[in-house]
mmCIF file as Biopython writes it, N, C-alpha, C and O atoms, coordinates in Angstrom:
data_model
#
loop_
_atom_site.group_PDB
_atom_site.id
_atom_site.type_symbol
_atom_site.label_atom_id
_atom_site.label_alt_id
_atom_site.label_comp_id
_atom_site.label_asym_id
_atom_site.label_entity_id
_atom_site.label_seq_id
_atom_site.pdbx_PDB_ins_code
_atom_site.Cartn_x
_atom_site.Cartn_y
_atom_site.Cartn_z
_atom_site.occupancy
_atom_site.B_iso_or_equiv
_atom_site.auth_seq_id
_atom_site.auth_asym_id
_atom_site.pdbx_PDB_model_num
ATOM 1   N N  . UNK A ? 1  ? -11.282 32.649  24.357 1.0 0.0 1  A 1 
ATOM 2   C CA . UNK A ? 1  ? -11.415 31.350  25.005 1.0 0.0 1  A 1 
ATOM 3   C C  . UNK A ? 1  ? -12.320 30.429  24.187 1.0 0.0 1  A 1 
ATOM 4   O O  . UNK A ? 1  ? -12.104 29.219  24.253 1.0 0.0 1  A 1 
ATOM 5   N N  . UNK A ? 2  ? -13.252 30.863  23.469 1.0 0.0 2  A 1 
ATOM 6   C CA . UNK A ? 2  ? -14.300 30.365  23.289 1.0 0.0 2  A 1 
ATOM 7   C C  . UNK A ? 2  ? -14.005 29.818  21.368 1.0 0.0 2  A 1 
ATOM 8   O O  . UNK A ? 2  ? -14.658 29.125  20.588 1.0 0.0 2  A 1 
ATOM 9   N N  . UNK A ? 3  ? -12.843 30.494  21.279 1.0 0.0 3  A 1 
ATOM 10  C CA . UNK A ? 3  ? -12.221 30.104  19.762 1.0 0.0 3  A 1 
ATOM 11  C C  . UNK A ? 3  ? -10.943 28.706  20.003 1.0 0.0 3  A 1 
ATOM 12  O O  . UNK A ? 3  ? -10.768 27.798  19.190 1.0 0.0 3  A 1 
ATOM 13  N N  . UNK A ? 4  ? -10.390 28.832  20.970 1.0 0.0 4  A 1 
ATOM 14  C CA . UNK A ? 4  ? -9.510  27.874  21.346 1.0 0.0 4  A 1 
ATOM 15  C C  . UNK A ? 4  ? -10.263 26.564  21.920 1.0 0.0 4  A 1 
ATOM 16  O O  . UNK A ? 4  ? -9.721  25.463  21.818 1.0 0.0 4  A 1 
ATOM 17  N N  . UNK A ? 5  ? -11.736 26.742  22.628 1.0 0.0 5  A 1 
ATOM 18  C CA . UNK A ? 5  ? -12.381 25.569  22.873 1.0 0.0 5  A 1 
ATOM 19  C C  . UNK A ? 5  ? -13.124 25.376  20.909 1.0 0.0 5  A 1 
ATOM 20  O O  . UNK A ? 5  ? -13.620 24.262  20.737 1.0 0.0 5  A 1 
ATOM 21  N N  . UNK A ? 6  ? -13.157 25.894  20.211 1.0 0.0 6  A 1 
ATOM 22  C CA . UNK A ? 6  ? -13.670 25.222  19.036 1.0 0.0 6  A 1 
ATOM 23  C C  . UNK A ? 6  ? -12.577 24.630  18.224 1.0 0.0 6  A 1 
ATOM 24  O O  . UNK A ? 6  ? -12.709 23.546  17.657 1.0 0.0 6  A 1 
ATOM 25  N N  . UNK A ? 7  ? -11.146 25.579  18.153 1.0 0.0 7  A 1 
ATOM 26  C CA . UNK A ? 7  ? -10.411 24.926  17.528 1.0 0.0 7  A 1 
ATOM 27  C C  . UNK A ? 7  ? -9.907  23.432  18.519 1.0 0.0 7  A 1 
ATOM 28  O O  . UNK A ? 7  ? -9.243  22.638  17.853 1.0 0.0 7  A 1 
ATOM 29  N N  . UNK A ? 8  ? -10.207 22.943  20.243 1.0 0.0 8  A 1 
ATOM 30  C CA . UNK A ? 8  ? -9.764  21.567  20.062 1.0 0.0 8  A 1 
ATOM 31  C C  . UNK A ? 8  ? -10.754 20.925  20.035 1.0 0.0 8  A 1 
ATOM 32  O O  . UNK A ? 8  ? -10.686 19.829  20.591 1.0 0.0 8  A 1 
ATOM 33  N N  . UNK A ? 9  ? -12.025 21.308  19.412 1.0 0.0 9  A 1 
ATOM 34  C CA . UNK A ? 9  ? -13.171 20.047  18.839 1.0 0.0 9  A 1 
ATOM 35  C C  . UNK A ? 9  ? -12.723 20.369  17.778 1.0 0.0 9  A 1 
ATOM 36  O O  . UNK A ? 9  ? -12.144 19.289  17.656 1.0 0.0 9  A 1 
ATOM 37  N N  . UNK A ? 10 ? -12.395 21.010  16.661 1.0 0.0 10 A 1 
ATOM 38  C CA . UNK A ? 10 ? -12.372 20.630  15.429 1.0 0.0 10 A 1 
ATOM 39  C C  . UNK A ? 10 ? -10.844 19.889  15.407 1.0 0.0 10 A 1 
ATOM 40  O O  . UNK A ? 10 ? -10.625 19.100  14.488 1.0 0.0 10 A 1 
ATOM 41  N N  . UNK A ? 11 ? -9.894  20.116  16.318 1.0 0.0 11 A 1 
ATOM 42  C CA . UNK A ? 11 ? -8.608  18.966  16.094 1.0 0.0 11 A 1 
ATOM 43  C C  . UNK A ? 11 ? -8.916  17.890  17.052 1.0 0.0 11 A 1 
ATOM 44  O O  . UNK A ? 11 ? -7.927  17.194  17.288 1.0 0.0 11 A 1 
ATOM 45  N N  . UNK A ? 12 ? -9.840  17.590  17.589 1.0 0.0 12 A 1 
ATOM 46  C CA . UNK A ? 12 ? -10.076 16.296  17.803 1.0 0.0 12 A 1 
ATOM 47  C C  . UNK A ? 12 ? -10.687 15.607  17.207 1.0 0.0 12 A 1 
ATOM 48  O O  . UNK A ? 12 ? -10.325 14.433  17.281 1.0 0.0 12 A 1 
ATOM 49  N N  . UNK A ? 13 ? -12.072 15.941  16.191 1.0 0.0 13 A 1 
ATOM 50  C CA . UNK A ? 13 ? -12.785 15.227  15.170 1.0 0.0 13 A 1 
ATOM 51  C C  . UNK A ? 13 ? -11.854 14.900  14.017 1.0 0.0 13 A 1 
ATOM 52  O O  . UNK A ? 13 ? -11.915 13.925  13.268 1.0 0.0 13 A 1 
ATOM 53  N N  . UNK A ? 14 ? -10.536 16.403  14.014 1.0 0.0 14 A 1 
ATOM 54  C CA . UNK A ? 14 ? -9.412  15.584  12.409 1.0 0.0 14 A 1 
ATOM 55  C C  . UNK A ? 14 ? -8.749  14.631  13.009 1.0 0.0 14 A 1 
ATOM 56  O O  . UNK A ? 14 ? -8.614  13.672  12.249 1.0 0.0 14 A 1 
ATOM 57  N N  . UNK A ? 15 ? -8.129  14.418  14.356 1.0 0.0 15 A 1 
ATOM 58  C CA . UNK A ? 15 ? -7.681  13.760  14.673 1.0 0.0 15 A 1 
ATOM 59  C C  . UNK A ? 15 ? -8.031  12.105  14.739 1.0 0.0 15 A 1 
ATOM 60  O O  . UNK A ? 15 ? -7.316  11.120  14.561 1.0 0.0 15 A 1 
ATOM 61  N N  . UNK A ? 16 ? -9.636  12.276  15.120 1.0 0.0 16 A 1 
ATOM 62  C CA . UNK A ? 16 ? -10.289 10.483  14.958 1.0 0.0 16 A 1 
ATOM 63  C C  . UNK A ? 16 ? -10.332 10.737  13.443 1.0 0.0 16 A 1 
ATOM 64  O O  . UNK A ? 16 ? -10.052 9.658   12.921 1.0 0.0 16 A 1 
ATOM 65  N N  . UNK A ? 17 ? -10.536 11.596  12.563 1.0 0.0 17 A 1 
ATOM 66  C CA . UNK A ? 17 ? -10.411 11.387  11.527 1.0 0.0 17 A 1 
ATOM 67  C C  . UNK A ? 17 ? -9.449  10.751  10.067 1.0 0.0 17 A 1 
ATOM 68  O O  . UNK A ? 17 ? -9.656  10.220  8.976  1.0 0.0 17 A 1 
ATOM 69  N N  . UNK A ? 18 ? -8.279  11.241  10.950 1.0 0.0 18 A 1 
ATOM 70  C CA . UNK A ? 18 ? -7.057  10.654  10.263 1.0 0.0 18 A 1 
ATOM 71  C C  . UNK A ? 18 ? -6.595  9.333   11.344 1.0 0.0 18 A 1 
ATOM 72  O O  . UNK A ? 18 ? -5.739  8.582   10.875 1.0 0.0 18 A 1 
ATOM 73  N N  . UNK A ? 19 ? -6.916  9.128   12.227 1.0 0.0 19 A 1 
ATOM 74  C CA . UNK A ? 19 ? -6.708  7.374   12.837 1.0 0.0 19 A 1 
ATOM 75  C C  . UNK A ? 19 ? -7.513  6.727   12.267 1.0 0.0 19 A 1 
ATOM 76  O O  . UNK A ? 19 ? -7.107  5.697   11.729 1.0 0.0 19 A 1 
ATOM 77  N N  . UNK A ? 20 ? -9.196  7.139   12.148 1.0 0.0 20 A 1 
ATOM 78  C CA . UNK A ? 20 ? -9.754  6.032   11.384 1.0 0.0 20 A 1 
ATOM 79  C C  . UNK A ? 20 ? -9.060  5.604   10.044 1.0 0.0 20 A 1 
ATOM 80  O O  . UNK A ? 20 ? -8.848  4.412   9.821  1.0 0.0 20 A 1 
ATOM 81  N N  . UNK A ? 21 ? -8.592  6.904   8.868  1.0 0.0 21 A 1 
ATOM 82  C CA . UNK A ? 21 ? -8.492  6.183   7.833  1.0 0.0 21 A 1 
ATOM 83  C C  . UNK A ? 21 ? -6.727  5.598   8.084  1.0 0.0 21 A 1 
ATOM 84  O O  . UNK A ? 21 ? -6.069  4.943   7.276  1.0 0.0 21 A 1 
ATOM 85  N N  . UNK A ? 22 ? -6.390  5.973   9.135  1.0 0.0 22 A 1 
ATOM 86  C CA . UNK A ? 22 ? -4.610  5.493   9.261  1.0 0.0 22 A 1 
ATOM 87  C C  . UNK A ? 22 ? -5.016  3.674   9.581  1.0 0.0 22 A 1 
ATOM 88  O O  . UNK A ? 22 ? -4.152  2.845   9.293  1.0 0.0 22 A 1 
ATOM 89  N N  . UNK A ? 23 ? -6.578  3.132   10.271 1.0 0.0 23 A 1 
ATOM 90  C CA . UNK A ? 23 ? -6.683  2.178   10.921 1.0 0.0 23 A 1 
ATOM 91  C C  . UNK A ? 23 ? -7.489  1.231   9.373  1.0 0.0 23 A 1 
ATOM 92  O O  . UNK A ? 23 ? -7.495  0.041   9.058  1.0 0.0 23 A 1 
ATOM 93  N N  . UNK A ? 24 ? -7.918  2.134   8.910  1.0 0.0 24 A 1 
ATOM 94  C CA . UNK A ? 24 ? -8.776  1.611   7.651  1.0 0.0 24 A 1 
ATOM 95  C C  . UNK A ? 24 ? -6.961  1.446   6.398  1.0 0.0 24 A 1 
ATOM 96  O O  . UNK A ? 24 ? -6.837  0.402   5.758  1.0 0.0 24 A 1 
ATOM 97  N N  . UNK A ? 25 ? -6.132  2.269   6.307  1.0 0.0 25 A 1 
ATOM 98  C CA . UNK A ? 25 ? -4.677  1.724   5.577  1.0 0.0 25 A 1 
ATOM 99  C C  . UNK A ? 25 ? -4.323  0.427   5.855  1.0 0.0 25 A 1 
ATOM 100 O O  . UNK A ? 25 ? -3.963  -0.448  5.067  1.0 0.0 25 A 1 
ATOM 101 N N  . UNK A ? 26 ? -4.476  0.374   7.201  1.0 0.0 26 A 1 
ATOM 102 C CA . UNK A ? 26 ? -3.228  -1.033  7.764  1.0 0.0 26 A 1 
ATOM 103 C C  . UNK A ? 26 ? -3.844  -1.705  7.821  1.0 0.0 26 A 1 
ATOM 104 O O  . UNK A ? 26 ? -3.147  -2.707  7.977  1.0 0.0 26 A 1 
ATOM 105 N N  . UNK A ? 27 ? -5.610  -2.229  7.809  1.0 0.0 27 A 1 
ATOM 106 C CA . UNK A ? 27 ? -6.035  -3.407  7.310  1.0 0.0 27 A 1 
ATOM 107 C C  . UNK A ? 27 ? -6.139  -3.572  5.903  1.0 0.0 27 A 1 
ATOM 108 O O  . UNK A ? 27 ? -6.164  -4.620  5.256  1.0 0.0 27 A 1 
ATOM 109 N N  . UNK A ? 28 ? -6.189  -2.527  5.562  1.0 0.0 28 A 1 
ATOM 110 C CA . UNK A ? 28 ? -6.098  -2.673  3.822  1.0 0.0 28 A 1 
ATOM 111 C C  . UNK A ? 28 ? -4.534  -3.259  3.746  1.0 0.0 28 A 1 
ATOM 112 O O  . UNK A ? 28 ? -4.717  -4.326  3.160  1.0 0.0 28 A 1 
ATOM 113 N N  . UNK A ? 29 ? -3.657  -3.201  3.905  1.0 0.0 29 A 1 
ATOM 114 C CA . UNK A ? 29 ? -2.293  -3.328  3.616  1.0 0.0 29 A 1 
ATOM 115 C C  . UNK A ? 29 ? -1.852  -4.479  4.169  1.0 0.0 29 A 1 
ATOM 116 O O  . UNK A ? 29 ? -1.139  -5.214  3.486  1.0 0.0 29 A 1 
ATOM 117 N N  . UNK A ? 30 ? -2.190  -4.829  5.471  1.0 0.0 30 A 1 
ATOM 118 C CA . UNK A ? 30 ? -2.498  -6.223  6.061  1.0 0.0 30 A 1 
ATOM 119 C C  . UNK A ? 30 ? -2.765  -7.118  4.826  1.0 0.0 30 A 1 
ATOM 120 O O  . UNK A ? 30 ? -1.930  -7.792  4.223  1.0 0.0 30 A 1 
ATOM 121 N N  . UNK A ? 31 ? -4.496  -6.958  4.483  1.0 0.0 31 A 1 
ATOM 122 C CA . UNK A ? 31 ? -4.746  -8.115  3.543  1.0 0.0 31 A 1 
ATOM 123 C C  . UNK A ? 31 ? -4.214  -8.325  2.595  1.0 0.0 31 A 1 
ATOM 124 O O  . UNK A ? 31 ? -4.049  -9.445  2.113  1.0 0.0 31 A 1 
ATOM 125 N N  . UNK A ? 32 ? -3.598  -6.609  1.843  1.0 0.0 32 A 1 
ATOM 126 C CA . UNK A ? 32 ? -3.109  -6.933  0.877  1.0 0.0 32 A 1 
ATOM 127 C C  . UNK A ? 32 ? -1.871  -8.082  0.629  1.0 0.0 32 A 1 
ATOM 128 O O  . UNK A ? 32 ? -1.475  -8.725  -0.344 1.0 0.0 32 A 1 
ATOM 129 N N  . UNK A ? 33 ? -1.432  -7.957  2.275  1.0 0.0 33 A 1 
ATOM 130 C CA . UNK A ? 33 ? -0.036  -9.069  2.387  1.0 0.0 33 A 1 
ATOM 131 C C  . UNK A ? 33 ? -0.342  -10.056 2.390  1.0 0.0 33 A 1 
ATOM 132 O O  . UNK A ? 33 ? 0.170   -10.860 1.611  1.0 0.0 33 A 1 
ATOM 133 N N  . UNK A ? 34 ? -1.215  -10.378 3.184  1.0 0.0 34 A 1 
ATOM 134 C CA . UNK A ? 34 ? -2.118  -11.708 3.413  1.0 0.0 34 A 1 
ATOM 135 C C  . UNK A ? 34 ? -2.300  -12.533 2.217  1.0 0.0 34 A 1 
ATOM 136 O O  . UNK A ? 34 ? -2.012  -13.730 2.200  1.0 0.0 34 A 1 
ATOM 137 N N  . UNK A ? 35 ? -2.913  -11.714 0.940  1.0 0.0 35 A 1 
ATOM 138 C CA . UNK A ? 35 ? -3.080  -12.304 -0.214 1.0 0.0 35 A 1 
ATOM 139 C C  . UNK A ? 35 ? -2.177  -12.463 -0.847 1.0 0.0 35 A 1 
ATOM 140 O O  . UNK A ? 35 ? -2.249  -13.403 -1.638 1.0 0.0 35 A 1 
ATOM 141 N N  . UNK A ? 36 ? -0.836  -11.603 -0.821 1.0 0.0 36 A 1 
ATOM 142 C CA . UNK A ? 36 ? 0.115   -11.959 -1.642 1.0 0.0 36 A 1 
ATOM 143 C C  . UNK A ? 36 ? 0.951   -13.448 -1.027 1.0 0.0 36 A 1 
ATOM 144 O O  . UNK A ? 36 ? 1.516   -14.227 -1.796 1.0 0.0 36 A 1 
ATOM 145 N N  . UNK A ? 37 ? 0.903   -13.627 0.325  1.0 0.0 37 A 1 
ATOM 146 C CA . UNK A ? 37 ? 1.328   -14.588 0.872  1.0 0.0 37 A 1 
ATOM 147 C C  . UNK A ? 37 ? 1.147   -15.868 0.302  1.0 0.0 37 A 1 
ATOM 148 O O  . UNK A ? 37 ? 1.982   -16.684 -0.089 1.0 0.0 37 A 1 
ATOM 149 N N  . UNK A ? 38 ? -0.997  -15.926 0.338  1.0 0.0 38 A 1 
ATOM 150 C CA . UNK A ? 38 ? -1.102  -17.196 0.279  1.0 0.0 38 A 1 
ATOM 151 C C  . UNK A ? 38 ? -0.898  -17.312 -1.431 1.0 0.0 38 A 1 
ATOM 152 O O  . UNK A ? 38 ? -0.112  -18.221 -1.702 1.0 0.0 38 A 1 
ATOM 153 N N  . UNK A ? 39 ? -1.345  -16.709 -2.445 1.0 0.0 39 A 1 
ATOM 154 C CA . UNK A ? 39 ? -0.696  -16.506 -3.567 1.0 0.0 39 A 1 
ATOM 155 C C  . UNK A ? 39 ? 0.696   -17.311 -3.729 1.0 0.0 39 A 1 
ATOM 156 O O  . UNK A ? 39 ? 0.942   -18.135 -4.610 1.0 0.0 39 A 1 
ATOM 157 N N  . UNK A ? 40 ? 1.420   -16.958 -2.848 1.0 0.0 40 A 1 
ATOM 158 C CA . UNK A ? 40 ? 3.026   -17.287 -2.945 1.0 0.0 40 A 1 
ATOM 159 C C  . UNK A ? 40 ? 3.027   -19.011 -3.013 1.0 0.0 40 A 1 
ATOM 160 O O  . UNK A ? 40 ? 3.540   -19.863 -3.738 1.0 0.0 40 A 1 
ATOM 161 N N  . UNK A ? 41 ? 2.074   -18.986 -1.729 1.0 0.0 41 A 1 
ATOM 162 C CA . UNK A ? 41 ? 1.767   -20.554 -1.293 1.0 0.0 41 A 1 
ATOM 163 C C  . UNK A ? 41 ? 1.413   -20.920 -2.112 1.0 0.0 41 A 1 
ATOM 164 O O  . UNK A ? 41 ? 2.256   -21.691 -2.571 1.0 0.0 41 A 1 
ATOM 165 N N  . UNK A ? 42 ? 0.402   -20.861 -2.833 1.0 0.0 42 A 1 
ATOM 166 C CA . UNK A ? 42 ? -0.745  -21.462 -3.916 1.0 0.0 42 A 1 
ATOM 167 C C  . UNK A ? 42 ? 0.454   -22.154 -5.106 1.0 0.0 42 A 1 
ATOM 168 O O  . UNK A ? 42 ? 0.388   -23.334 -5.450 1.0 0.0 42 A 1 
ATOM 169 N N  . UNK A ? 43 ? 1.388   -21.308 -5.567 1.0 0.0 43 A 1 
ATOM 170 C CA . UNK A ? 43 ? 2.367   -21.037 -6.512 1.0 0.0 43 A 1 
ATOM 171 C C  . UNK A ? 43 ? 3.370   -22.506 -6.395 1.0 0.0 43 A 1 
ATOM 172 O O  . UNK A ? 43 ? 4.366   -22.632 -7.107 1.0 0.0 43 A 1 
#
């Protein structure tokens, strides 16, 4: 019991772990559009 309560804290810490950097991608990828946009504009 006491191995199944550690393995779902350790898959819940990977779990915020891979949303943060899934949430840290899509603003990266966001701006990256963002800039290519106004770029386009600038052009």
């Amino acid at each position: 019991m006491f191995v199944v309560f550690q393995f779902l804290v350790y898959f819940r810490c990977l779990l915020r772990t891979i949303l943060d950097k899934g949430a840290f991608l899509v603003s990266a990828v966001s701006n990256l559009k963002k800039e290519a946009f106004f770029q386009k504009l600038e052009i």
